[in-house]
Structures are given as structure tokens and as C-alpha cells.
N, C-alpha and C positions, 0 to 999 in steps of 0.2 A: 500658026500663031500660038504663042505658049499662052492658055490662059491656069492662071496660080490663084488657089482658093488658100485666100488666109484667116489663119483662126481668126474668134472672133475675139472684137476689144477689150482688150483688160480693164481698160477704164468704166467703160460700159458693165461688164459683167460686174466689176462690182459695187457701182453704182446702183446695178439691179439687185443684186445680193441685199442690198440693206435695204432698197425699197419694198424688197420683198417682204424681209423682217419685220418690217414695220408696218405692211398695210394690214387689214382688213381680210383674211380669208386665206384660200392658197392660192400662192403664184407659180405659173409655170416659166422659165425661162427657157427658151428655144434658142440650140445650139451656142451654148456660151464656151468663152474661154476655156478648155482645161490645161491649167500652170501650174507653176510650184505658185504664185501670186494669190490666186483665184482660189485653189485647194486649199490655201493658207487660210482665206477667208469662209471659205465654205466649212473649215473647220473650227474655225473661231466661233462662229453663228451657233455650231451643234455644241461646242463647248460653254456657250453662254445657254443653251438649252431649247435653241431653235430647231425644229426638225428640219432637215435638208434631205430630199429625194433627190439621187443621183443617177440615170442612165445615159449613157452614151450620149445620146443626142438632147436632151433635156434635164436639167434641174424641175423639183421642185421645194418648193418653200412652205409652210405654215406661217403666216403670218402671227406675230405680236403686237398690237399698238400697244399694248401695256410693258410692254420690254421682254430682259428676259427671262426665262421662266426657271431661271434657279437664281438662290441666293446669293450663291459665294460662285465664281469660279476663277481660275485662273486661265490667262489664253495668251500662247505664244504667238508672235503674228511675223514670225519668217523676217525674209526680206523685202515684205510688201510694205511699202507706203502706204497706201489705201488703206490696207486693213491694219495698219499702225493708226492710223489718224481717224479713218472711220468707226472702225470697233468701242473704240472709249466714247466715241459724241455718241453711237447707238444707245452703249449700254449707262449712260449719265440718265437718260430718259425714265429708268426702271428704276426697282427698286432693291437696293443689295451691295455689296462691296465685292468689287471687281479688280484685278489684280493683270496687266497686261505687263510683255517684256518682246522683245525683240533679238533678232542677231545682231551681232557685233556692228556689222554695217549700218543695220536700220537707227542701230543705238547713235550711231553717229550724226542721224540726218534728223534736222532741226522741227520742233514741234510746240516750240514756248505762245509764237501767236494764236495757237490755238486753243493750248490750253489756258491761255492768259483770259482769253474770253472763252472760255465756258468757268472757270474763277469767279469772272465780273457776273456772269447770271448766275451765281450762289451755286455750280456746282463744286463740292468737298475731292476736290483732284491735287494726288500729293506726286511730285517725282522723286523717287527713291535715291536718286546718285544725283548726274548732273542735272540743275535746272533746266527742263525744258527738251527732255530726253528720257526713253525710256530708259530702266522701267518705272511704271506708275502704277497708283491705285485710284480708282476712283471709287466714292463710297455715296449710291446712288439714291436722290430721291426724289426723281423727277425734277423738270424745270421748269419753272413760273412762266420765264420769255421775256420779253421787252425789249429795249436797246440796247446793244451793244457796239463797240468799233473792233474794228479786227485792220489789222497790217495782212495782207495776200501778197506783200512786193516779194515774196520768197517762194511761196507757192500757194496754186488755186487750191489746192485742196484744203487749207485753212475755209476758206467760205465753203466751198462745196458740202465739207461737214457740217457748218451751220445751217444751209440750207435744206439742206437734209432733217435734220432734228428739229426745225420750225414746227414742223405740220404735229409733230408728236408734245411741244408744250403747250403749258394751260394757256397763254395768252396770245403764239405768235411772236412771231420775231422780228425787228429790225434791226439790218445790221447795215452800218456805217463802216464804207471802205476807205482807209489810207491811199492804198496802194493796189494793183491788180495786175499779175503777170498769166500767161496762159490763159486769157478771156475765153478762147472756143472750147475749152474746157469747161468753166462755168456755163456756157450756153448748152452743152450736154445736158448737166444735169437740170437746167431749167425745162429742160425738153422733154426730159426724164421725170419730172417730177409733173408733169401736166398729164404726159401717159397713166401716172398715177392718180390721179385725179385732182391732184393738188395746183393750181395757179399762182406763180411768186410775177410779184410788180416788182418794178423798178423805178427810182425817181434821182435821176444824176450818180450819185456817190452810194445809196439807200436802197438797200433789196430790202422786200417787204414780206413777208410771208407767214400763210394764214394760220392758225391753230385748226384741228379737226380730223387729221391724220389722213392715211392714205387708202385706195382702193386696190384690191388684189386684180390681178390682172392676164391675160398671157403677153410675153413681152419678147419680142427675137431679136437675136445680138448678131449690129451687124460685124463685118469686117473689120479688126484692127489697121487703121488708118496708119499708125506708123512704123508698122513690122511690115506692110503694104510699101512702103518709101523702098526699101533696101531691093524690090523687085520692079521697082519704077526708076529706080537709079541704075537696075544694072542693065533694063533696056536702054537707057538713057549715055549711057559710055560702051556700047556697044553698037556699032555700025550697023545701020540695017535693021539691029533687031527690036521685035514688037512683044509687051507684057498686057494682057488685058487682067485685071481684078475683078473678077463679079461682084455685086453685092455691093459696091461703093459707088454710087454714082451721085447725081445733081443732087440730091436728096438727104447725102450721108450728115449726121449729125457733127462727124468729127471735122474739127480745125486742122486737124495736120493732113490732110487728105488735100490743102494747102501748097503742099510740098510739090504737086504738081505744076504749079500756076513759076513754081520757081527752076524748077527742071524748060519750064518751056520757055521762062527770059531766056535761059541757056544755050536754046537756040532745039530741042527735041521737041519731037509732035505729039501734044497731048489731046484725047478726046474724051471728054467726061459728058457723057451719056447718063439715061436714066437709071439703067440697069448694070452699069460697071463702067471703069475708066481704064482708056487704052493709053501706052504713051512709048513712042519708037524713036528710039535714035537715028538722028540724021544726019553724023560725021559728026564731026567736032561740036565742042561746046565751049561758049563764049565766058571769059570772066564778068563777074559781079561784085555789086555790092548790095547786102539783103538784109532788114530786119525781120530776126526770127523771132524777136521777144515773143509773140502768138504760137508759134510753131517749133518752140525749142528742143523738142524731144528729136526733131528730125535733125536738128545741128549735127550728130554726128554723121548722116547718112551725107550731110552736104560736102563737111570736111573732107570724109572718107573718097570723094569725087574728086575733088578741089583740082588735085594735081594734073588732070588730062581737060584741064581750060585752057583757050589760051591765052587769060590773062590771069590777074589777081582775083582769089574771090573772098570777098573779106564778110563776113557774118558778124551783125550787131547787134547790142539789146541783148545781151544771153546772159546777165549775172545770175541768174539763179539755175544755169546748167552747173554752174561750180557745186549746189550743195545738192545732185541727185544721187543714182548710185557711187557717183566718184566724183570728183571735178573733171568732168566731162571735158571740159574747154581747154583744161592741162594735160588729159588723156592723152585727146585727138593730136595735140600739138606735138606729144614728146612722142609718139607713134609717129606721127609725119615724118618726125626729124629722123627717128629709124630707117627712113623708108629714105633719104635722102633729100627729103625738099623744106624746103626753106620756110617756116612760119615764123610768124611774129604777134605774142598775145598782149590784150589788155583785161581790165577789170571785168570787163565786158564785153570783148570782143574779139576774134579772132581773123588774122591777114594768112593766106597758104600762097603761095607763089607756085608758078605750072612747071611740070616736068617731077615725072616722080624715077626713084633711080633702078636702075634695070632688075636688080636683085629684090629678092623680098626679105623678110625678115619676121622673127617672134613676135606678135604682134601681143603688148602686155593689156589682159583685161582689166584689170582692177576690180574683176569681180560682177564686173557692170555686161547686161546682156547688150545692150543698144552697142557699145563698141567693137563687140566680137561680132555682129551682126552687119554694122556697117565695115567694118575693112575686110568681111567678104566681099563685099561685092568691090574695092581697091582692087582682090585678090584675082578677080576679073584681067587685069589689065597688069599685074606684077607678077610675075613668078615667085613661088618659092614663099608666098608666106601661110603662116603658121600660128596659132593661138594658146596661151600659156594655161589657159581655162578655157577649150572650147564650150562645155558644159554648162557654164552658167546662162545659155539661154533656154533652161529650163525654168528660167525666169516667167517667160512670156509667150518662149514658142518653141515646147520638147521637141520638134521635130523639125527647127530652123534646118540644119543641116544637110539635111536629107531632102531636104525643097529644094534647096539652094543646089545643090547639086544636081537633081534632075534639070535642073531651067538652063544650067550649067551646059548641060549638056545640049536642050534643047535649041541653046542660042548658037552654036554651032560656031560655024568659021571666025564669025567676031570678036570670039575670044582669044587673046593672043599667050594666057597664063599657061 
């Protein structure tokens, strides 16, 4: 039975990264991600003048509740989300003019609700070109707190950075949500922030969160739940074959871990146990229809299946896969149509129709790791396809490849590529 250790969460590590920064003492983090994401962030931190201890199997941190420990710096933050949207709520906390910019990509991908409200709590945050996009300066001096309203209909990480920066202003925060996409993303980090010592309420629409800052800690990073999908999908269109994940069981923090529960409408055996989750293909897999609004990151591991159901499988609720590393949702679909099968999109949603066509084909990334990730495991069941960027899942998982391949191999006769 193939069991696949996969790194650990992006979201997670750098969730932990700033909790780090932020608490009271030093943090150790056990076995965290190492990405181009995570690295980006871990360098941001040291560029804003956090010390970060790195070995192999552990970070560590020195914590700042007072921010960061130089005046001025300047800090690229790659192709990380995270540390595009985290790094500037960190360093608004401190004291100094801070000066962030990103790649081309990241530049592209929306940031206005966020810094719209850290604006409304009197932080001085300027964007350099387009509104609402890197790059920015922000010129820090600490935050008072109170209420604020934030729009999340685009992405959790608008709150999750406010959340975050609660515990570090003078009064506490409430914040007032419009809209909320990716909720088990925000349950993370309330999980995360309790491990810190910090307790955020909730009242309907209103997170509440205390002023007092956070406590240093040791903190182990589990499993990435949705680079874990692409090894549960490919037991799952594979006859016969069985993938267990250690580290992710009943217990696991992350929402996309999720993606199981949708794999077994499909008709595959999943077992989520305490200590990891099993899940085996049992012949054919049935079509759907699935809201993924909670679970969108795995939209493309779904699509990238879609064609070996034997019905339609149509995936709902996903506007805001359109503004991640690509438009996801137009990716997926103009790949499919490569591949010979028949999709049909909307604003928010996408229909795949079964039978995908004998030959394979250049599969285009856009840049984006999730997509080169999931039509591997398509690549299961299509001959002949190929990635115009395999590389960019250096994103998330330097060593996708090389896994994917062993398991590849491990899964034996049911692979027909």
C-alpha cells in the first residue's frame, strides 16, 4: 500500500511564520514547508529584521511583539500570496516605513479589501502603481484597533491578516464581515491563534479579538491538505489502487482535507482515521454536482478527474478561483478542451463532460503550481501529456515530481498512460 508523506502546509507554515514574529520569545516550528512560498516568507521576516533559525527539520523564530526590528526595509515577496498580504498587516504593527513589491503574477492578484481596512484603522499604506496592488509602502506606527468592515467574498486571507494583527494592537479588533469565501481557511488560523495563546470570538458576521499579543511556543506543521488531493485523486481513478497520507487524519486542521468526503460521493473508499487517511479506487467513479466554495483550491484536482466519471461533474461557488495564481476555472477548462472533452463555464462555475480523448497533449500552466499538479495525476489515465512549465511547482512542492512518479510507479497495472 503506497503510503506518501507530503510536505507540510503552506498555509499553515506561514500562518506560523508570523505567529512566530509576533509572539513573545522563540518559536520553534517542526517540520514546516520548504517552497519558493515559505522561503519567500521566511525571508521577508529576516529582511524586515526577524531572526529566523533554519535546519532541515525545524525553523526557528525570535519573536517581536513590538514589530520589526529595523526602520526602513525593503521586502520582495515572490509569488506568495500569503506573504504579499501577511508581511505588510505584520509590519503596519511596528514602527518604520516599509516598502513591499512582488512578481508580475502576485502584482496581478487583488489586495484593495485589505488594505482598504488597515486605511480605515489609520494605517498610512500607499500603492505605488495600481490601486489595490503591489507595489506598496506602508509607513508604520502601530495600530490603535477598533472596528473595522472588510469584504473576504475574494479571499480569506483579507481576515486572516486582520486576525492575525488583532492581538498586536493597542485596543483589539472587531471586524465586520461582508462576505466569506474559504471559511476552513479562517478556522486555521483561529486554531492557530489559540495554540498561541491568543482566543478570537465570534458573534454572527463579528470576529472579535483581544489586544495582548501572543505567546512563543513549539508548533508542528502538519500535512498540506491540498497537494495531499492530487495523491488521493490518483488512488481514486486508478483501479484497485490504495494512497494512505499520515499526518492527516480526523483531527487535521485543514478544510481541503475535505476533498476526500467528495472523492467518495464518487463512489472510491475513503478512510480518515486518527493518524492519516486512506482512500482506494473502486472502478469507476460516478458524476456530480459539488459546491467547492469552502474547498476551492482543490477545484483543480476535481476538474483534472472530471473526464473518467460517468456522468457530468459540474463544480460550483468558485468565483474567486478566477483571481488566484491564474484563472483557475478558465485554465482547467481550456486544458480539458486540449485534452478533447467537452466543458462548459460560468462566472462561477464549471460543467466537464466524461471521456477524455486518447492522446494527451501540452498541458499550459499559467504559471500556476495547482494546475501542473493536478493534470498529473489526468496524466494517469492519458498518454502523452506534457507541461509547458513543469517547474513552477516549486511553488509549493520542489519535489512534486519526483513523488508523483514514484507512486506512479507504485500503483502498478492501473495505470493505463
Amino acid at each position: 500500500m503506497p503510503v506518501v508523506d507530503v510536505p507540510g502546509s503552506k498555509s499553515i507554515t506561514a500562518r506560523a511564520l508570523f505567529l512566530a514574529a509576533a509572539a513573545d520569545g522563540v518559536t520553534t516550528l517542526v517540520r514546516p514547508l520548504r517552497s519558493d512560498d515559505t522561503e519567500g516568507f521566511a525571508e521577508g521576516l529576516a529582511r524586515l529584521g526577524y531572526r529566523v533559525g533554519r535546519t532541515p527539520d525545524a525553523w526557528q523564530v525570535d519573536g517581536r511583539p513590538q514589530g520589526p526590528a529595523v526602520a526602513e526595509a525593503e521586502v520582495y515577496c515572490r509569488d506568495g500570496a500569503t506573504t504579499a498580504r501577511f508581511l505588510p498587516t505584520l509590519a503596519a504593527a511596528g514602527h518604520g516605513t516599509y516598502r513591499f513589491d512582488a512578481s508580475e503574477q502576485m502584482r496581478r492578484r487583488p489586495l484593495l479589501p485589505l488594505t482598504r481596512a488597515l486605511r480605515d484603522l489609520g494605517v498610512d499604506l500607499r500603492h505605488e502603481q495600481a490601486e489595490g496592488h503591489h507595489p506598496l509602502t506602508v509607513r508604520a506606527a502601530g495600530v490603535e484597533g477598533g472596528e473595522v468592515v472588510l469584504d473576504a467574498g475574494q479571499s480569506s486571507q483579507y481576515l486572516t491578516a486582520l486576525l492575525l494583527l488583532g492581538p498586536l494592537t493597542r485596543k483589539g479588533l472587531r471586524i465586520r464581515v461582508t462576505d466569506l469565501v474559504s471559511v476552513p481557511y479562517v478556522e486555521i488560523t483561529i486554531a492557530m491563534m489559540r495554540a498561541f495563546g491568543v482566543e478570537v470570538g465570534r458573534d454572527g458576521d463579528v470576529f472579535v479579538v483581544p489586544s495582548g499579543g501572543y505567546r512563543a511556543t513549539t508548533y508542528a506543521i502538519e500535512p498540506d491538505a491540498s497537494t495531499a488531493s492530487y495523491f488521493f485523486a490518483a488512488a481514486a481513478v486508478t483501479p484497485g489502487a490504495e494512497v494512505t497520507v499520515p499526518g492527516l487524519g480526523a483531527g487535521a486542521l485543514q478544510g481541503d482535507l475535505g476533498f476526500v468526503d467528495v472523492l467518495r460521493r464518487m463512489g472510491a473508499e475513503v478512510s480518515v482515521g486518527e493518524k492519516g487517511t486512506t482512500v482506494r479506487g473502486a472502478g469507476g467513479l460516478r458524476g456530480l454536482t459539488v459546491n467547492m466554495r469552502d474547498i476551492s483550491d482543490t477545484m483543480p484536482t476535481l476538474a483534472a478527474i472530471a473526464p473518467f466519471a460517468d456522468g457530468p461533474v459540474r463544480i460550483e461557488d468558485v468565483a474567486n478561483t478566477r483571481v488566484k495564481e491564474c484563472d483557475r476555472l478558465e485554465a482547467c477548462a481550456q486544458n480539458l478542451r486540449r485534452l478533447g472533452v467537452e466543458v462548459a463555464t460560468g462566472p462561477d462555475w464549471i460543467e466537464i463532460q466524461p471521456g477524455a480523448g486518447g492522446a494527451g497533449a501540452e498541458i499550459t500552466s499559467y504559471g500556476d503550481h495547482r494546475i501542473v499538479m493536478s493534470f498529473a495525476v489526468t496524466g494517469l489515465r492519458v498518454p502523452g501529456i506534457s507541461f509547458d512549465d513543469p517547474g513552477c511547482v516549486r511553488k509549493t512542492f520542489p519535489g512534486f515530481h519526483e513523488a508523483f512518479a514514484e507512486l506512479r510507479g507504485r500503483l502498478g497495472d492501473g495505470v493505463h498512460a
